[in-house]
N, C-alpha and C positions, 0 to 999 in steps of 0.2 A: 512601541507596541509589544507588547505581551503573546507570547506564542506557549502554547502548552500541547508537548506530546504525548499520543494516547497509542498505547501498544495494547491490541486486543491477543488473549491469551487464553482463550476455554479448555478446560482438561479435555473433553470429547474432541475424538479426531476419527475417520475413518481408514481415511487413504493412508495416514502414519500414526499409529498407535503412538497416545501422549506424545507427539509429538514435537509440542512445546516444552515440555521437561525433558524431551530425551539429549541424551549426550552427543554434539555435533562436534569433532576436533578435543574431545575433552573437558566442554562445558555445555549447557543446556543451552538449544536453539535461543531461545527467549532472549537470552545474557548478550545477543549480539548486538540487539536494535539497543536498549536499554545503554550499552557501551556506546553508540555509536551517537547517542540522543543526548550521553553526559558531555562527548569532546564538542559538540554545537555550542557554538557563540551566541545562537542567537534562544533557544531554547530557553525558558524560564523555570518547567517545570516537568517534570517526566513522570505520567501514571499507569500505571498497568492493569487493566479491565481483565477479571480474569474471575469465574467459579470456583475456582479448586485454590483451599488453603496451602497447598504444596507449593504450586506454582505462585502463589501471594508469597510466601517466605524466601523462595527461590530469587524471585524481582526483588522483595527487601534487603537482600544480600548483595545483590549487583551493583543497589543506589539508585530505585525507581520508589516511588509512591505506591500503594494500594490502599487508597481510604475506605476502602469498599471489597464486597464481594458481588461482583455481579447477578442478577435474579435468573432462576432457570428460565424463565421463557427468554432471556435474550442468550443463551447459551445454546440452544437448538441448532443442529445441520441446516436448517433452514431461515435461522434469526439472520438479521441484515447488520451489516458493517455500519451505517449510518443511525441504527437505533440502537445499535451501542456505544455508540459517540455522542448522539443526543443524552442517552441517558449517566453518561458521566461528564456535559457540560453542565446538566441540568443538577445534580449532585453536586458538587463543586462547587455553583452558584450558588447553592443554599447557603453551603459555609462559609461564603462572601469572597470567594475564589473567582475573578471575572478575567476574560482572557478577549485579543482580538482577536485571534487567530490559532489554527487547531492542525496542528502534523500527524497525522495518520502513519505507523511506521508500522508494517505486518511483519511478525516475527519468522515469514515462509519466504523473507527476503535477506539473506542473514550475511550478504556481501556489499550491499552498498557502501559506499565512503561517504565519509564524513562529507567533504568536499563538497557530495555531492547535495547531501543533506544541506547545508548552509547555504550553498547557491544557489537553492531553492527557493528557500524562505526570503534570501536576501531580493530575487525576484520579485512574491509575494509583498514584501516590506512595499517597492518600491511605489505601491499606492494604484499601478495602472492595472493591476487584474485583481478579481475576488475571491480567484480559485488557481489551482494549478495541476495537474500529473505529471509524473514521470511516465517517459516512451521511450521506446525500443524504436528504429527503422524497420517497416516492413520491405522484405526482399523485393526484389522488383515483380520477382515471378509470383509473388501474392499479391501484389497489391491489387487493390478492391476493382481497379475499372478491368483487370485483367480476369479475376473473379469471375464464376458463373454458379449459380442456384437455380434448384428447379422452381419452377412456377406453378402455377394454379392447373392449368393447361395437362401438366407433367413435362415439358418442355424445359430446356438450356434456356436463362436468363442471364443477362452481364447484374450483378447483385448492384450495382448504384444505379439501374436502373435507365441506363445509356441505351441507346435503339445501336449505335456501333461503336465498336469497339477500338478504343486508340492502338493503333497499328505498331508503333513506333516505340520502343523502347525510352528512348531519347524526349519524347513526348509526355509521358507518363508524371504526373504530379506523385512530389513526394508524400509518404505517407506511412504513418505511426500508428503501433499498439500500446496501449496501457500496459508495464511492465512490473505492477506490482511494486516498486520502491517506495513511491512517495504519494503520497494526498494531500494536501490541503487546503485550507478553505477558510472564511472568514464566519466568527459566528452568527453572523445576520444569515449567513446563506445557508450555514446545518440548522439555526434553528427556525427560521423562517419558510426556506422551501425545503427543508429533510431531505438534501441532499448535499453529495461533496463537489458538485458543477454549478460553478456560477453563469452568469450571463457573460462575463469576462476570463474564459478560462485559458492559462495559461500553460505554458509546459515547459519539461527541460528533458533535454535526452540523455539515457543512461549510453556512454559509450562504453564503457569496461566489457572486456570480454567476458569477464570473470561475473557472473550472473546467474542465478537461478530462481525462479518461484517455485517452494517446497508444496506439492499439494500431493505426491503419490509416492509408494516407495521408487519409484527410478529418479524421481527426482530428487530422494533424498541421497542416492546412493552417488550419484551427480554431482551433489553438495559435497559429500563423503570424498570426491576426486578432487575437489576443486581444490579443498581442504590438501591436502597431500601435496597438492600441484603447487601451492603457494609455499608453503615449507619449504 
């Protein structure tokens, strides 16, 4: 099976000015996934969906693709992660480019392992799911049945929607957040239902402590420690 990775990379950024080009440890965030997409076995092609020629020259330099420049309206604070995946499977496919399967690697994840990236897909390969994320553990003291939201009312609700609450520490089902590392998905299911969850979704969890998604400056300054701390 054929897997093709797609690093999305818009010059526009709020939370971190250019973000994507700016220098993490000495080289531009970007350079991380792109490194990370070249050491995968299972990988076939690496493309980088990006607006801005800067950052296209940047990724031609690391050893990623860019056949394209992305169109403004899919560069928007508000354009979706999934209509820019469609629209560079659907690109691709013109130029007789056909893939099964599609890794999603966000460049605001700029620590995962390799490892973790191939035990993914290798997952994925193995035929019994059509989708997969990467997850974090949620603490116990968040976990959702422990949760409360307000209601309609203005009243305390348990948010999954329980009338009581598991008492029990010890009782509590385990449970996971999306941690930003990994997506992916098979292309019947991004281009069919225009989304990255199948009906079979599957997962693997990032255990490394060493972890962050880039979306605000503390988080990048975060990144900036982690950086130093691995040194």
């Amino acid at each position: 099976m054929k897997v093709l990775a797609i690093i999305p990379a818009r010059a526009g950024s709020k939370g971190v000015p250019n973000k994507n080009a700016r220098l993490l440890g000495g080289k531009p965030l970007i350079a991380y996934s792109i490194e990370q997409a070249l050491k995968s076995k299972f990988i076939e092609d690496i493309v980088v969906s990006t607006d801005s020629e800067e950052i296209g020259e940047m990724a031609r330099k690391f050893g990623a693709q860019v056949p394209f420049i992305r169109p403004a309206h899919l560069s928007t604070d508000t354009a979706k992660s999934i209509d820019v995946v469609v629209h560079a499977v659907e690109f691709l496919k013109e130029q007789g480019k056909i893939y099964d399967g599609i890794i999603l690697l966000q460049p605001t994840s700029p620590f995962r392992d390799v490892s973790l990236v191939d035990s993914a897909i290798e997952q994925f390969l193995s035929g019994e799911i059509d989708s997969l994320v990467s997850v974090a553990r949620v603490p116990k003291e968040y976990n959702p049945h422990w949760v409360y939201e307000v209601n309609k009312n203005g009243f305390l609700s348990l948010s999954t929607g329980d009338k009581e609450i598991i008492s029990r520490r010890q009782d509590l089902p385990e449970a996971f957040h999306r941690d930003g590392n990994i997506y992916i998905s098979s292309i019947d299911v991004i281009l069919n239902k225009r989304s990255f969850y199948g009906e079979k979704l599957g997962f693997i969890e990032t255990k490394s402590e060493i972890n962050v998604n880039i979306d605000t400056m503390e988080d990048w300054e975060e990144a900036e420690r982690l950086i130093q701390m691995r040194k």
